[in-house]
Residue frames relative to the residue before (quaternion, step in Angstrom):
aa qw qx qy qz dx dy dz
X 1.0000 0.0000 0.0000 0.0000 0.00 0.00 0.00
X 0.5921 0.6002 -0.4038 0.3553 3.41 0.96 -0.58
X 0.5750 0.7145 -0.3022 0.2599 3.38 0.89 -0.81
X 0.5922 0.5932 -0.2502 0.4845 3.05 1.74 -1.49
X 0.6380 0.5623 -0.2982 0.4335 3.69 0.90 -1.30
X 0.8998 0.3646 -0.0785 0.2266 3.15 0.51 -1.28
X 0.7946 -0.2748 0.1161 0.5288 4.19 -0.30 0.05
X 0.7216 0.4701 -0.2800 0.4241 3.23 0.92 -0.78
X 0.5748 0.5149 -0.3652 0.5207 3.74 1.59 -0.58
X 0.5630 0.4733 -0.4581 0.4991 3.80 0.71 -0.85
X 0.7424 0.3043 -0.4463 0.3963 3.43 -0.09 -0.96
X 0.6483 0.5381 -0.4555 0.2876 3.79 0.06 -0.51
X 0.6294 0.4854 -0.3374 0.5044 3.43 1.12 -1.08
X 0.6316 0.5338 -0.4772 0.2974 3.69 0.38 -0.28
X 0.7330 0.4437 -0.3056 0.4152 3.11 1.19 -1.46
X 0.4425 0.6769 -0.3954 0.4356 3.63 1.32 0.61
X 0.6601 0.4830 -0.2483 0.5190 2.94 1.04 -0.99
X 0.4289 0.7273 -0.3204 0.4295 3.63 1.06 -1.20
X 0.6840 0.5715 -0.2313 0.3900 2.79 0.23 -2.69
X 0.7447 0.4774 -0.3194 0.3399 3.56 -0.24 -2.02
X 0.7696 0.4369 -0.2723 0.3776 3.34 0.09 -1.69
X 0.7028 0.3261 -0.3301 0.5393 4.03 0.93 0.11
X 0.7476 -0.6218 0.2274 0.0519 2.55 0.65 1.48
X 0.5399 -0.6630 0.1439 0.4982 3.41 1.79 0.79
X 0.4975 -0.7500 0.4247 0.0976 3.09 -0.40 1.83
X 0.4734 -0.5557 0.5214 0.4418 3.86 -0.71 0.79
X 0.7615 -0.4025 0.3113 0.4014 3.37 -1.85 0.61
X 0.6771 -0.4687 0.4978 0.2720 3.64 -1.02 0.60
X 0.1828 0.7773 -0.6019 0.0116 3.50 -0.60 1.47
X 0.6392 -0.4826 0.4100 0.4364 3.87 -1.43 0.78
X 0.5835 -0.4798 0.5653 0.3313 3.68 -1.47 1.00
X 0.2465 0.7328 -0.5762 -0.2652 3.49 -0.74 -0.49
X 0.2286 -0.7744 0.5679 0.1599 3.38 -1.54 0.08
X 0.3422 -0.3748 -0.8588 0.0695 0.93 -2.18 1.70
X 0.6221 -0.3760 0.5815 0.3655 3.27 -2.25 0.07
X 0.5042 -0.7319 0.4192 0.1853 3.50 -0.77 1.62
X 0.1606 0.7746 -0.6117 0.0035 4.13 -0.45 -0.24
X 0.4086 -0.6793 0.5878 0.1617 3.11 -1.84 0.29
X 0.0819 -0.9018 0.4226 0.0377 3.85 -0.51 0.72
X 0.4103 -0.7825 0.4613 -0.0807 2.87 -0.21 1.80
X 0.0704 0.7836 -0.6097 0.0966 4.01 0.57 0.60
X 0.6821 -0.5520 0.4712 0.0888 3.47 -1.66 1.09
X 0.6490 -0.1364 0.0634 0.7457 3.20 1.28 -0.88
X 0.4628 -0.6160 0.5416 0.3362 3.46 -1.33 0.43
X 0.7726 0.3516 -0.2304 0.4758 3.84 -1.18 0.83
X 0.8441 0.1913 -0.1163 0.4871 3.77 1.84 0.14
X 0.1909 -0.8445 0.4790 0.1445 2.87 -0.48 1.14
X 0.3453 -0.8448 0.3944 0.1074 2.90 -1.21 1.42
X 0.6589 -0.6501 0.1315 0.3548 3.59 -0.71 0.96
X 0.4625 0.4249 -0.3904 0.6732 3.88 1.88 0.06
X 0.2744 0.4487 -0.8197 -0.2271 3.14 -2.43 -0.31
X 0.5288 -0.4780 0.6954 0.0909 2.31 -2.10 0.62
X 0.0804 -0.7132 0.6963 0.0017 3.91 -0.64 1.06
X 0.2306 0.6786 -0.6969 -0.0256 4.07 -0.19 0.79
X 0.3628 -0.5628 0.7383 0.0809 3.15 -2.03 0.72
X 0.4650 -0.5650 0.6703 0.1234 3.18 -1.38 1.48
X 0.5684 -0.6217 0.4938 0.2157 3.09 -2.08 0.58
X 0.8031 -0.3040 0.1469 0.4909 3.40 -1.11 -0.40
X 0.6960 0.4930 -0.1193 0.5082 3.41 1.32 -1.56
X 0.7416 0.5818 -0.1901 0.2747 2.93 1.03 -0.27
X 0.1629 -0.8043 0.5513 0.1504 4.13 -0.66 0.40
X 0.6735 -0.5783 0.2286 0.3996 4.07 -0.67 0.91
X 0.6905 0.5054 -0.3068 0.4168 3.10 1.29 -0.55
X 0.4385 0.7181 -0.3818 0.3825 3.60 1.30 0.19
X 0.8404 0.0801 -0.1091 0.5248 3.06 1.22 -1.07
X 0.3922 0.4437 -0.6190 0.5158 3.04 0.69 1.99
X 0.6427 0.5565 -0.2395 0.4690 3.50 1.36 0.32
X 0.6626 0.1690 -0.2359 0.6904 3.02 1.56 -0.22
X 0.6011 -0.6887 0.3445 0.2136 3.58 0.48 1.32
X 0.1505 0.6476 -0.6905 0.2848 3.49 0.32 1.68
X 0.5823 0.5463 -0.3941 0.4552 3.77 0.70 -0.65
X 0.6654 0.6140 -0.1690 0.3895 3.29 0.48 -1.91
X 0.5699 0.5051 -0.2923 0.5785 4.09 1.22 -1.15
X 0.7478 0.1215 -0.3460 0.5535 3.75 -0.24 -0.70
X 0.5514 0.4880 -0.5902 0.3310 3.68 -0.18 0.31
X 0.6386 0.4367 -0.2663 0.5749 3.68 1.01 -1.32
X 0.7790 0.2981 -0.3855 0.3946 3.66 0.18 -0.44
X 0.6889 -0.4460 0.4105 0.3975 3.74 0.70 0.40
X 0.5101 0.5699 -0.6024 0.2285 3.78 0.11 -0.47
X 0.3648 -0.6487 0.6275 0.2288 3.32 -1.49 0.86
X 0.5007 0.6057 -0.5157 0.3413 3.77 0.11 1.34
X 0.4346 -0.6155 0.6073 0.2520 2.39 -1.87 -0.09
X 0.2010 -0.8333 0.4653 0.2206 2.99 -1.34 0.35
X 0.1151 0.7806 -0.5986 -0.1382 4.07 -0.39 0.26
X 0.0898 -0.7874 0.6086 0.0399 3.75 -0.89 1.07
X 0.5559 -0.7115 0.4241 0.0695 2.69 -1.03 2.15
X 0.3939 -0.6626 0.5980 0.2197 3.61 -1.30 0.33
X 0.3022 0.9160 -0.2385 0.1125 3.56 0.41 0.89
X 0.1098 -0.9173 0.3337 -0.1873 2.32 1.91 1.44
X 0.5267 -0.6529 0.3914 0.3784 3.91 -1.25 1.10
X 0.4348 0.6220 -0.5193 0.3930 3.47 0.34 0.27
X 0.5928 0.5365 -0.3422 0.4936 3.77 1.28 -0.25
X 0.6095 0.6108 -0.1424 0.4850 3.24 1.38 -1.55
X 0.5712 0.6427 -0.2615 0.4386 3.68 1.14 -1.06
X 0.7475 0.3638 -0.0390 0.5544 2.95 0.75 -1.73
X 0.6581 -0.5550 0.4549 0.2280 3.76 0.46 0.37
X 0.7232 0.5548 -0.2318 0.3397 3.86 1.21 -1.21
X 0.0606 0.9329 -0.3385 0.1072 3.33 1.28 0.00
X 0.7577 0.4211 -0.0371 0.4971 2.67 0.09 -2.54
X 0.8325 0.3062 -0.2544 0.3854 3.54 0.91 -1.34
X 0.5320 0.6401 -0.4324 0.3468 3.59 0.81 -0.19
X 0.6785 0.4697 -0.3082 0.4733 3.61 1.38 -1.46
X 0.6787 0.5242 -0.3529 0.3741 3.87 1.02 -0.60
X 0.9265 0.2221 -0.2456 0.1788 3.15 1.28 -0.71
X 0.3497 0.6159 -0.2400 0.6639 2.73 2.59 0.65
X 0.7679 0.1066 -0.3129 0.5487 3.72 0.65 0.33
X 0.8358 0.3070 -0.2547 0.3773 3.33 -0.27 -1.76
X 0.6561 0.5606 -0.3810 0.3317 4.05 0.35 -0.13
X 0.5135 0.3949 -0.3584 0.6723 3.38 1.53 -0.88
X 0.6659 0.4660 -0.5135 0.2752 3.74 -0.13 -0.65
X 0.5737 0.5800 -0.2627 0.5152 3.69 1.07 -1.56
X 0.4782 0.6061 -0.4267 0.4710 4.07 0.85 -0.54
X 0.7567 0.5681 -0.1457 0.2890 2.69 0.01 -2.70
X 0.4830 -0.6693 0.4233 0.3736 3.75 1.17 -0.64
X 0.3671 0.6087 -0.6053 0.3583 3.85 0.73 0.68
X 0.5774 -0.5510 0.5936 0.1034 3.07 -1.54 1.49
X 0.8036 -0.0776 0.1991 0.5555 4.22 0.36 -0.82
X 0.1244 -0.7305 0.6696 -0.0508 2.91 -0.92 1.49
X 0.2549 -0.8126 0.5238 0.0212 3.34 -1.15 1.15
X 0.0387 -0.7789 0.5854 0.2217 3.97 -0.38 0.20
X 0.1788 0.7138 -0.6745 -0.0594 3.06 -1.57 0.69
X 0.5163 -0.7670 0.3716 -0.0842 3.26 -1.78 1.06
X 0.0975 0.8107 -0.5355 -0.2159 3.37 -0.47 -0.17
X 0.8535 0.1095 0.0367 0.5082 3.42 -1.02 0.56
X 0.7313 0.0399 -0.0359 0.6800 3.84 0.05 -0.75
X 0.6596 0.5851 -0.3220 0.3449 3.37 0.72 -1.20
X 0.7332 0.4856 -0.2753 0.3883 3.16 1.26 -0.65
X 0.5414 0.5769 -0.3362 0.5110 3.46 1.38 -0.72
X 0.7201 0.3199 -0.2972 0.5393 3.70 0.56 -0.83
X 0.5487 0.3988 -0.5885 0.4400 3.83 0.31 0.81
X 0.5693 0.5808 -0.3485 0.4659 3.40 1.02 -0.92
X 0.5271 0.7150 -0.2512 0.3844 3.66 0.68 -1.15
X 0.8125 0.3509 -0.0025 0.4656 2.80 0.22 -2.33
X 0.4782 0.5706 -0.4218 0.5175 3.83 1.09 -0.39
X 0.6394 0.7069 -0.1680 0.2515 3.47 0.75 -1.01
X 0.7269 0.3747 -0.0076 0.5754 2.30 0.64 -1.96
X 0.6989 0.2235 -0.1156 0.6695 3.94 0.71 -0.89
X 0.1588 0.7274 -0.6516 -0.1453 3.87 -0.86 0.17
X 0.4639 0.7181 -0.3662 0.3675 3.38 1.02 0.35
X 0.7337 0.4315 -0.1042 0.5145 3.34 1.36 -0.87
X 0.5280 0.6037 -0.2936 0.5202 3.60 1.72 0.11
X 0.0667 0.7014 -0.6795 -0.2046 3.63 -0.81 0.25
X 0.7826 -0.0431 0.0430 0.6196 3.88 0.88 -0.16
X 0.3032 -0.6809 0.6664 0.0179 3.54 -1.89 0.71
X 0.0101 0.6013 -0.7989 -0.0125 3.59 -1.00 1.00
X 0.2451 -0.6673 0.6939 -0.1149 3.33 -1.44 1.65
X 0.2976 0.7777 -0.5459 0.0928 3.86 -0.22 0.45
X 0.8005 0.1763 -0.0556 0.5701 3.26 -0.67 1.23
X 0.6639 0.5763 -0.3942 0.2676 3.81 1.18 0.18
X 0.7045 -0.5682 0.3417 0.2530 3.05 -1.28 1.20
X 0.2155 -0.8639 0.4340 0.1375 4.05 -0.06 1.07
X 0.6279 -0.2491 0.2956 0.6755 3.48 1.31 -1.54
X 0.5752 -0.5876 0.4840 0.2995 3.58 -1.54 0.01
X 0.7972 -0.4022 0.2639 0.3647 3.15 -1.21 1.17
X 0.5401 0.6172 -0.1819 0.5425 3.77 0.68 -1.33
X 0.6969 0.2692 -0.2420 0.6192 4.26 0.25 -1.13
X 0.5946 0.6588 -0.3273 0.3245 3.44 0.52 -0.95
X 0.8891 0.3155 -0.0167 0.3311 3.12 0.78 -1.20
X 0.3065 0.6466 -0.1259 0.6871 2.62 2.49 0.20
X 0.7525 0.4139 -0.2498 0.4472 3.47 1.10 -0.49
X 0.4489 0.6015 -0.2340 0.6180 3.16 2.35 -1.36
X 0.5205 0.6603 -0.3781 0.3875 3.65 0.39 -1.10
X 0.7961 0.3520 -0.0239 0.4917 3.39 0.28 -1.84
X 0.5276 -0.6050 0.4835 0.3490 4.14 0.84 -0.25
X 0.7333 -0.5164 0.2039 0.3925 3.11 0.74 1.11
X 0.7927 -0.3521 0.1581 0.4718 3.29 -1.62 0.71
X 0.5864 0.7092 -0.2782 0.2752 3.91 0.74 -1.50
X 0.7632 0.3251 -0.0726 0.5537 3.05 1.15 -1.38
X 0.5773 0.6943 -0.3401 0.2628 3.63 0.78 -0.88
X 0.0109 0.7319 -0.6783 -0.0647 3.82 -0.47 1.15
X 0.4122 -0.6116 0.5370 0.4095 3.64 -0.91 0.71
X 0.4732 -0.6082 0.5642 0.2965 3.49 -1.94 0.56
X 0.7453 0.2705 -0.2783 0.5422 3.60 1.20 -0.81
X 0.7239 -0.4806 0.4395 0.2278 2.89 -2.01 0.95
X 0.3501 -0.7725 0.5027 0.1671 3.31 -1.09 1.29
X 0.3797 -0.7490 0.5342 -0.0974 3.07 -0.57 2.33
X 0.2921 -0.5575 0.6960 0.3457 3.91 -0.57 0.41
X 0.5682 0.5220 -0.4529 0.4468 3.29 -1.14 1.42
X 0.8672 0.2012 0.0063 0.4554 2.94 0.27 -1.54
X 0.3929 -0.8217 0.3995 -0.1042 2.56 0.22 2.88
X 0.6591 0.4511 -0.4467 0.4032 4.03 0.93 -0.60
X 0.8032 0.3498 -0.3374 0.3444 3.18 0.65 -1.07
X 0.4003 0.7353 -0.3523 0.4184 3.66 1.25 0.05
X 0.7197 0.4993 -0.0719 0.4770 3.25 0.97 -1.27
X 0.7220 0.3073 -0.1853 0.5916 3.40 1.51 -0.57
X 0.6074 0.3825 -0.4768 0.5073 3.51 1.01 0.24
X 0.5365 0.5615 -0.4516 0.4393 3.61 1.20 -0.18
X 0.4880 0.4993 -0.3108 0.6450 4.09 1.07 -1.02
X 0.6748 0.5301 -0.3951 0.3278 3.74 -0.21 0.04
X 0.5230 0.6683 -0.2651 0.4578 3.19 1.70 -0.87
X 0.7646 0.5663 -0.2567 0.1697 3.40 0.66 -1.00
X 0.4364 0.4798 -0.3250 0.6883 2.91 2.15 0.36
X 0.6065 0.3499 -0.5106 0.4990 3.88 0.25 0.64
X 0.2833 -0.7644 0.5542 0.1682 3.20 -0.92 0.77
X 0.6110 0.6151 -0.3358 0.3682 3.51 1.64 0.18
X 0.5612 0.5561 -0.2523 0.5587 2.93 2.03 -0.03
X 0.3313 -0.6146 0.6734 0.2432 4.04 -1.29 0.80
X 0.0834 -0.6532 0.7508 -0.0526 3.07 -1.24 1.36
X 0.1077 -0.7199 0.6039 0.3248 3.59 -1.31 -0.28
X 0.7002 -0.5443 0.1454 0.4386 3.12 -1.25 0.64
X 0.3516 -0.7861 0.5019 0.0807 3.77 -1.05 0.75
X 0.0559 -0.8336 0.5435 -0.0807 3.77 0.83 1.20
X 0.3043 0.7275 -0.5737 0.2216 4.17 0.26 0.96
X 0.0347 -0.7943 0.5916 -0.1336 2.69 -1.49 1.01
X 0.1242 -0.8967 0.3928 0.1622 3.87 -0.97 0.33
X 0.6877 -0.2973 0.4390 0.4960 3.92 -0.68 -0.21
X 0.3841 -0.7501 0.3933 0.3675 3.51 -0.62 0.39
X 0.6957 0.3479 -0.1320 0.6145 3.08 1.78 -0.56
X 0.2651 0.7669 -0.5002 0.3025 3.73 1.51 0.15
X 0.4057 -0.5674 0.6326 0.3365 3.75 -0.88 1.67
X 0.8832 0.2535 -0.3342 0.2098 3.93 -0.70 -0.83
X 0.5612 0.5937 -0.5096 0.2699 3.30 0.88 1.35
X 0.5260 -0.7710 0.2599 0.2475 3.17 -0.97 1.38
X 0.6125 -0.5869 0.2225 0.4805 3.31 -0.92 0.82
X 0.6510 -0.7333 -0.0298 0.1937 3.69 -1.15 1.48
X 0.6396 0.4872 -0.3861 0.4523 3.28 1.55 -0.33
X 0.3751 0.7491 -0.5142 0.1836 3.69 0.81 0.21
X 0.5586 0.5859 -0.1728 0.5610 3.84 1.55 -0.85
X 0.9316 0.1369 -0.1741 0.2882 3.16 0.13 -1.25
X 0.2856 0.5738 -0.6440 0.4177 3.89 0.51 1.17
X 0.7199 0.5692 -0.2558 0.3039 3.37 0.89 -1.40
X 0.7865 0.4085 0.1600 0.4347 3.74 0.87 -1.59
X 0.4201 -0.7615 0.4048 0.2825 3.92 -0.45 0.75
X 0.3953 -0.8309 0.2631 0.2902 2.83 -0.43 0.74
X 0.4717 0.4874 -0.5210 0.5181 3.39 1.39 1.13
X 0.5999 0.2992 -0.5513 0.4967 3.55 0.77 0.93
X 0.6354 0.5891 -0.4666 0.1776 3.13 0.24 0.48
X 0.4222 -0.8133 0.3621 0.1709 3.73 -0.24 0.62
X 0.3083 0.7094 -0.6328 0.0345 3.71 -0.80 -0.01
X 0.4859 0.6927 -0.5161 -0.1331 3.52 -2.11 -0.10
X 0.7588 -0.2523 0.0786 0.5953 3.63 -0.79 0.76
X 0.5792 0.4893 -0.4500 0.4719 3.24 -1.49 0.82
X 0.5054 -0.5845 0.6346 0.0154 2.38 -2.82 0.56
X 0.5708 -0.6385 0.3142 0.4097 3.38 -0.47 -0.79
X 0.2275 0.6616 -0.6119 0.3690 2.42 0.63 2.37
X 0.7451 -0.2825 0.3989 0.4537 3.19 -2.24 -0.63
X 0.4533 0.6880 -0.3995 0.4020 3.73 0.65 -0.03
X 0.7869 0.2575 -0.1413 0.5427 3.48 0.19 -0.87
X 0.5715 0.6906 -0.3100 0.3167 3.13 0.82 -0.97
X 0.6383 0.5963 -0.1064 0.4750 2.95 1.60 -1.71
X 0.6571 0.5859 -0.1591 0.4468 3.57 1.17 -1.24
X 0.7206 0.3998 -0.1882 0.5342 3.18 0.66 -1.20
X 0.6107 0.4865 -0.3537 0.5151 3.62 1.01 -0.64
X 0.6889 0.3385 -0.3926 0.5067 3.86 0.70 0.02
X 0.5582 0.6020 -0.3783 0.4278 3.01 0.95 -0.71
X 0.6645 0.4529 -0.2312 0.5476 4.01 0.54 -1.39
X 0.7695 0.2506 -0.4579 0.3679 4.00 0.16 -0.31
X 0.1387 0.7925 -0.4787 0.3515 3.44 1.50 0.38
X 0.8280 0.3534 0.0754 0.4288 2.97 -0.17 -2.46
X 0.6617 0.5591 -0.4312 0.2522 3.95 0.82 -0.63
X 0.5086 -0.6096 0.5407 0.2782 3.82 -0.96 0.69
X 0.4285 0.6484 -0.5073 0.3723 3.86 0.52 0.89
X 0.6294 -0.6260 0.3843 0.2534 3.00 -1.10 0.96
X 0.2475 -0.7580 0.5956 0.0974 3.68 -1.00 0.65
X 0.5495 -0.6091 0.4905 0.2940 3.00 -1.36 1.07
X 0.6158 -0.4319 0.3941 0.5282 4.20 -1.25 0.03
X 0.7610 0.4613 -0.2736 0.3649 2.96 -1.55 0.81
X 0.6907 0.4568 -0.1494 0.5403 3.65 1.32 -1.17
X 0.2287 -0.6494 0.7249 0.0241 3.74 -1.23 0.54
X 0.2141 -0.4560 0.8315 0.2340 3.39 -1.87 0.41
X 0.5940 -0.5989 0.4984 0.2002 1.98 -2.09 0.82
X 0.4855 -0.5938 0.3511 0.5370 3.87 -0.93 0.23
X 0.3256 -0.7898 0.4220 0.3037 3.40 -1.15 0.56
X 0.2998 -0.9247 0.1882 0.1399 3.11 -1.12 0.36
């Protein structure tokens, strides 16, 4: 019974809560360790001075989004990275090991391996657990693309709308280890303290995407060239858009020959 009371229940009920709001998580797979991934290097024999660490959604498995050409985009758009996408399926989230499995089964061997800036990006879960992991570690982040990620439940949400928006919002309930929504949104609050290190925060949502929060909750917080949007739900569509659209705008080196885009 203690379990239920104690850090390890909070964290389980969240990833329930998580779980629900995506819309029913794919069948329940075993953590394993290390957390499996695929690596996608720029050139074979070099590492290149960016990676890119993206994390698949709930429904989703690494090869999905080497299949619907997230790899393939920063190749065509020049980015001098790499890329290794993580298997980070909620069965990590279940179990609480997340934060530590992605730090010590990717980003530490990477930081070894000799990459100069490590980036997370996300979809949908993928995005919440970059957001998470930024959190929880902000040392180990140089920047976050969030698309489509899940923030809190309708309930926090409205609690936040309640109070005039994120700026103003003091939570009513005491901040339990566990309780990952409201944790996550007093962490997003920082980005209006300049005494606090954020990295950069590139989020964005479906225009019609159920898990985006209601709209001015982002933008006090965030420039408004990290912010994201286009037609759509909460599908591979946008996802896809906004994911060209964000390596557009990112400050990462480019291979000869390539240009960012101006930002705007």
């Amino acid at each position: 019974m203690a379990s239920w009371t104690g850090h390890r229940g909070l964290r389980w009920m969240g990833a329930m809560l998580v779980c629900a709001w995506l819309a029913g998580c794919a069948v329940p797979r075993a953590a394993r360790v290390p957390m499996p991934s695929l690596s996608l290097p720029a050139e074979a024999g070099r590492v290149a001075p960016v990676l890119i660490v993206f994390l698949p959604g709930s429904q989703e498995v690494p090869q999905d989004i080497v299949d619907e050409g997230f790899v393939a985009e920063v190749k065509r758009q020049g980015l001098d990275a790499d890329v290794i996408v993580a298997d980070a399926h909620m069965g990590y989230f279940r179990t609480g090991t997340f934060e530590q499995r992605l730090r010590e089964d990717i980003v530490a061997p990477a930081r070894q391996r000799g990459y100069k800036s490590v980036w997370l990006a996300g979809i949908s879960l993928g995005g919440y657990g970059a957001m998470q992991y930024a959190r929880a570690y902000p040392d180990d982040v140089d920047g976050i693309v969030a698309l489509a990620p899940f923030v809190a439940t309708t309930d926090v949400l409205r609690e936040v709308s309640d109070a005039g928006g994120l700026l103003h919002w003091r939570s009513l309930w005491p901040a339990l280890p566990g309780d990952h929504q409201r944790e996550l949104l007093r962490w997003l609050q920082g980005y209006v303290d300049p005494g606090l290190s954020r990295p950069p925060l590139y989020i964005g949502y479906g225009e019609t995407d159920r898990l985006q929060p209601y709209e001015p909750l982002m933008v006090p917080l965030l420039p408004p060239d990290w912010l994201l949007s286009a037609p759509g739900g909460h599908d591979w569509t946008p996802w896809k858009q906004m994911w060209v659209d964000v390596l557009q705008r990112l400050p990462l080196p480019r291979l000869p020959g390539h240009q960012a885009s101006v930002q705007r």
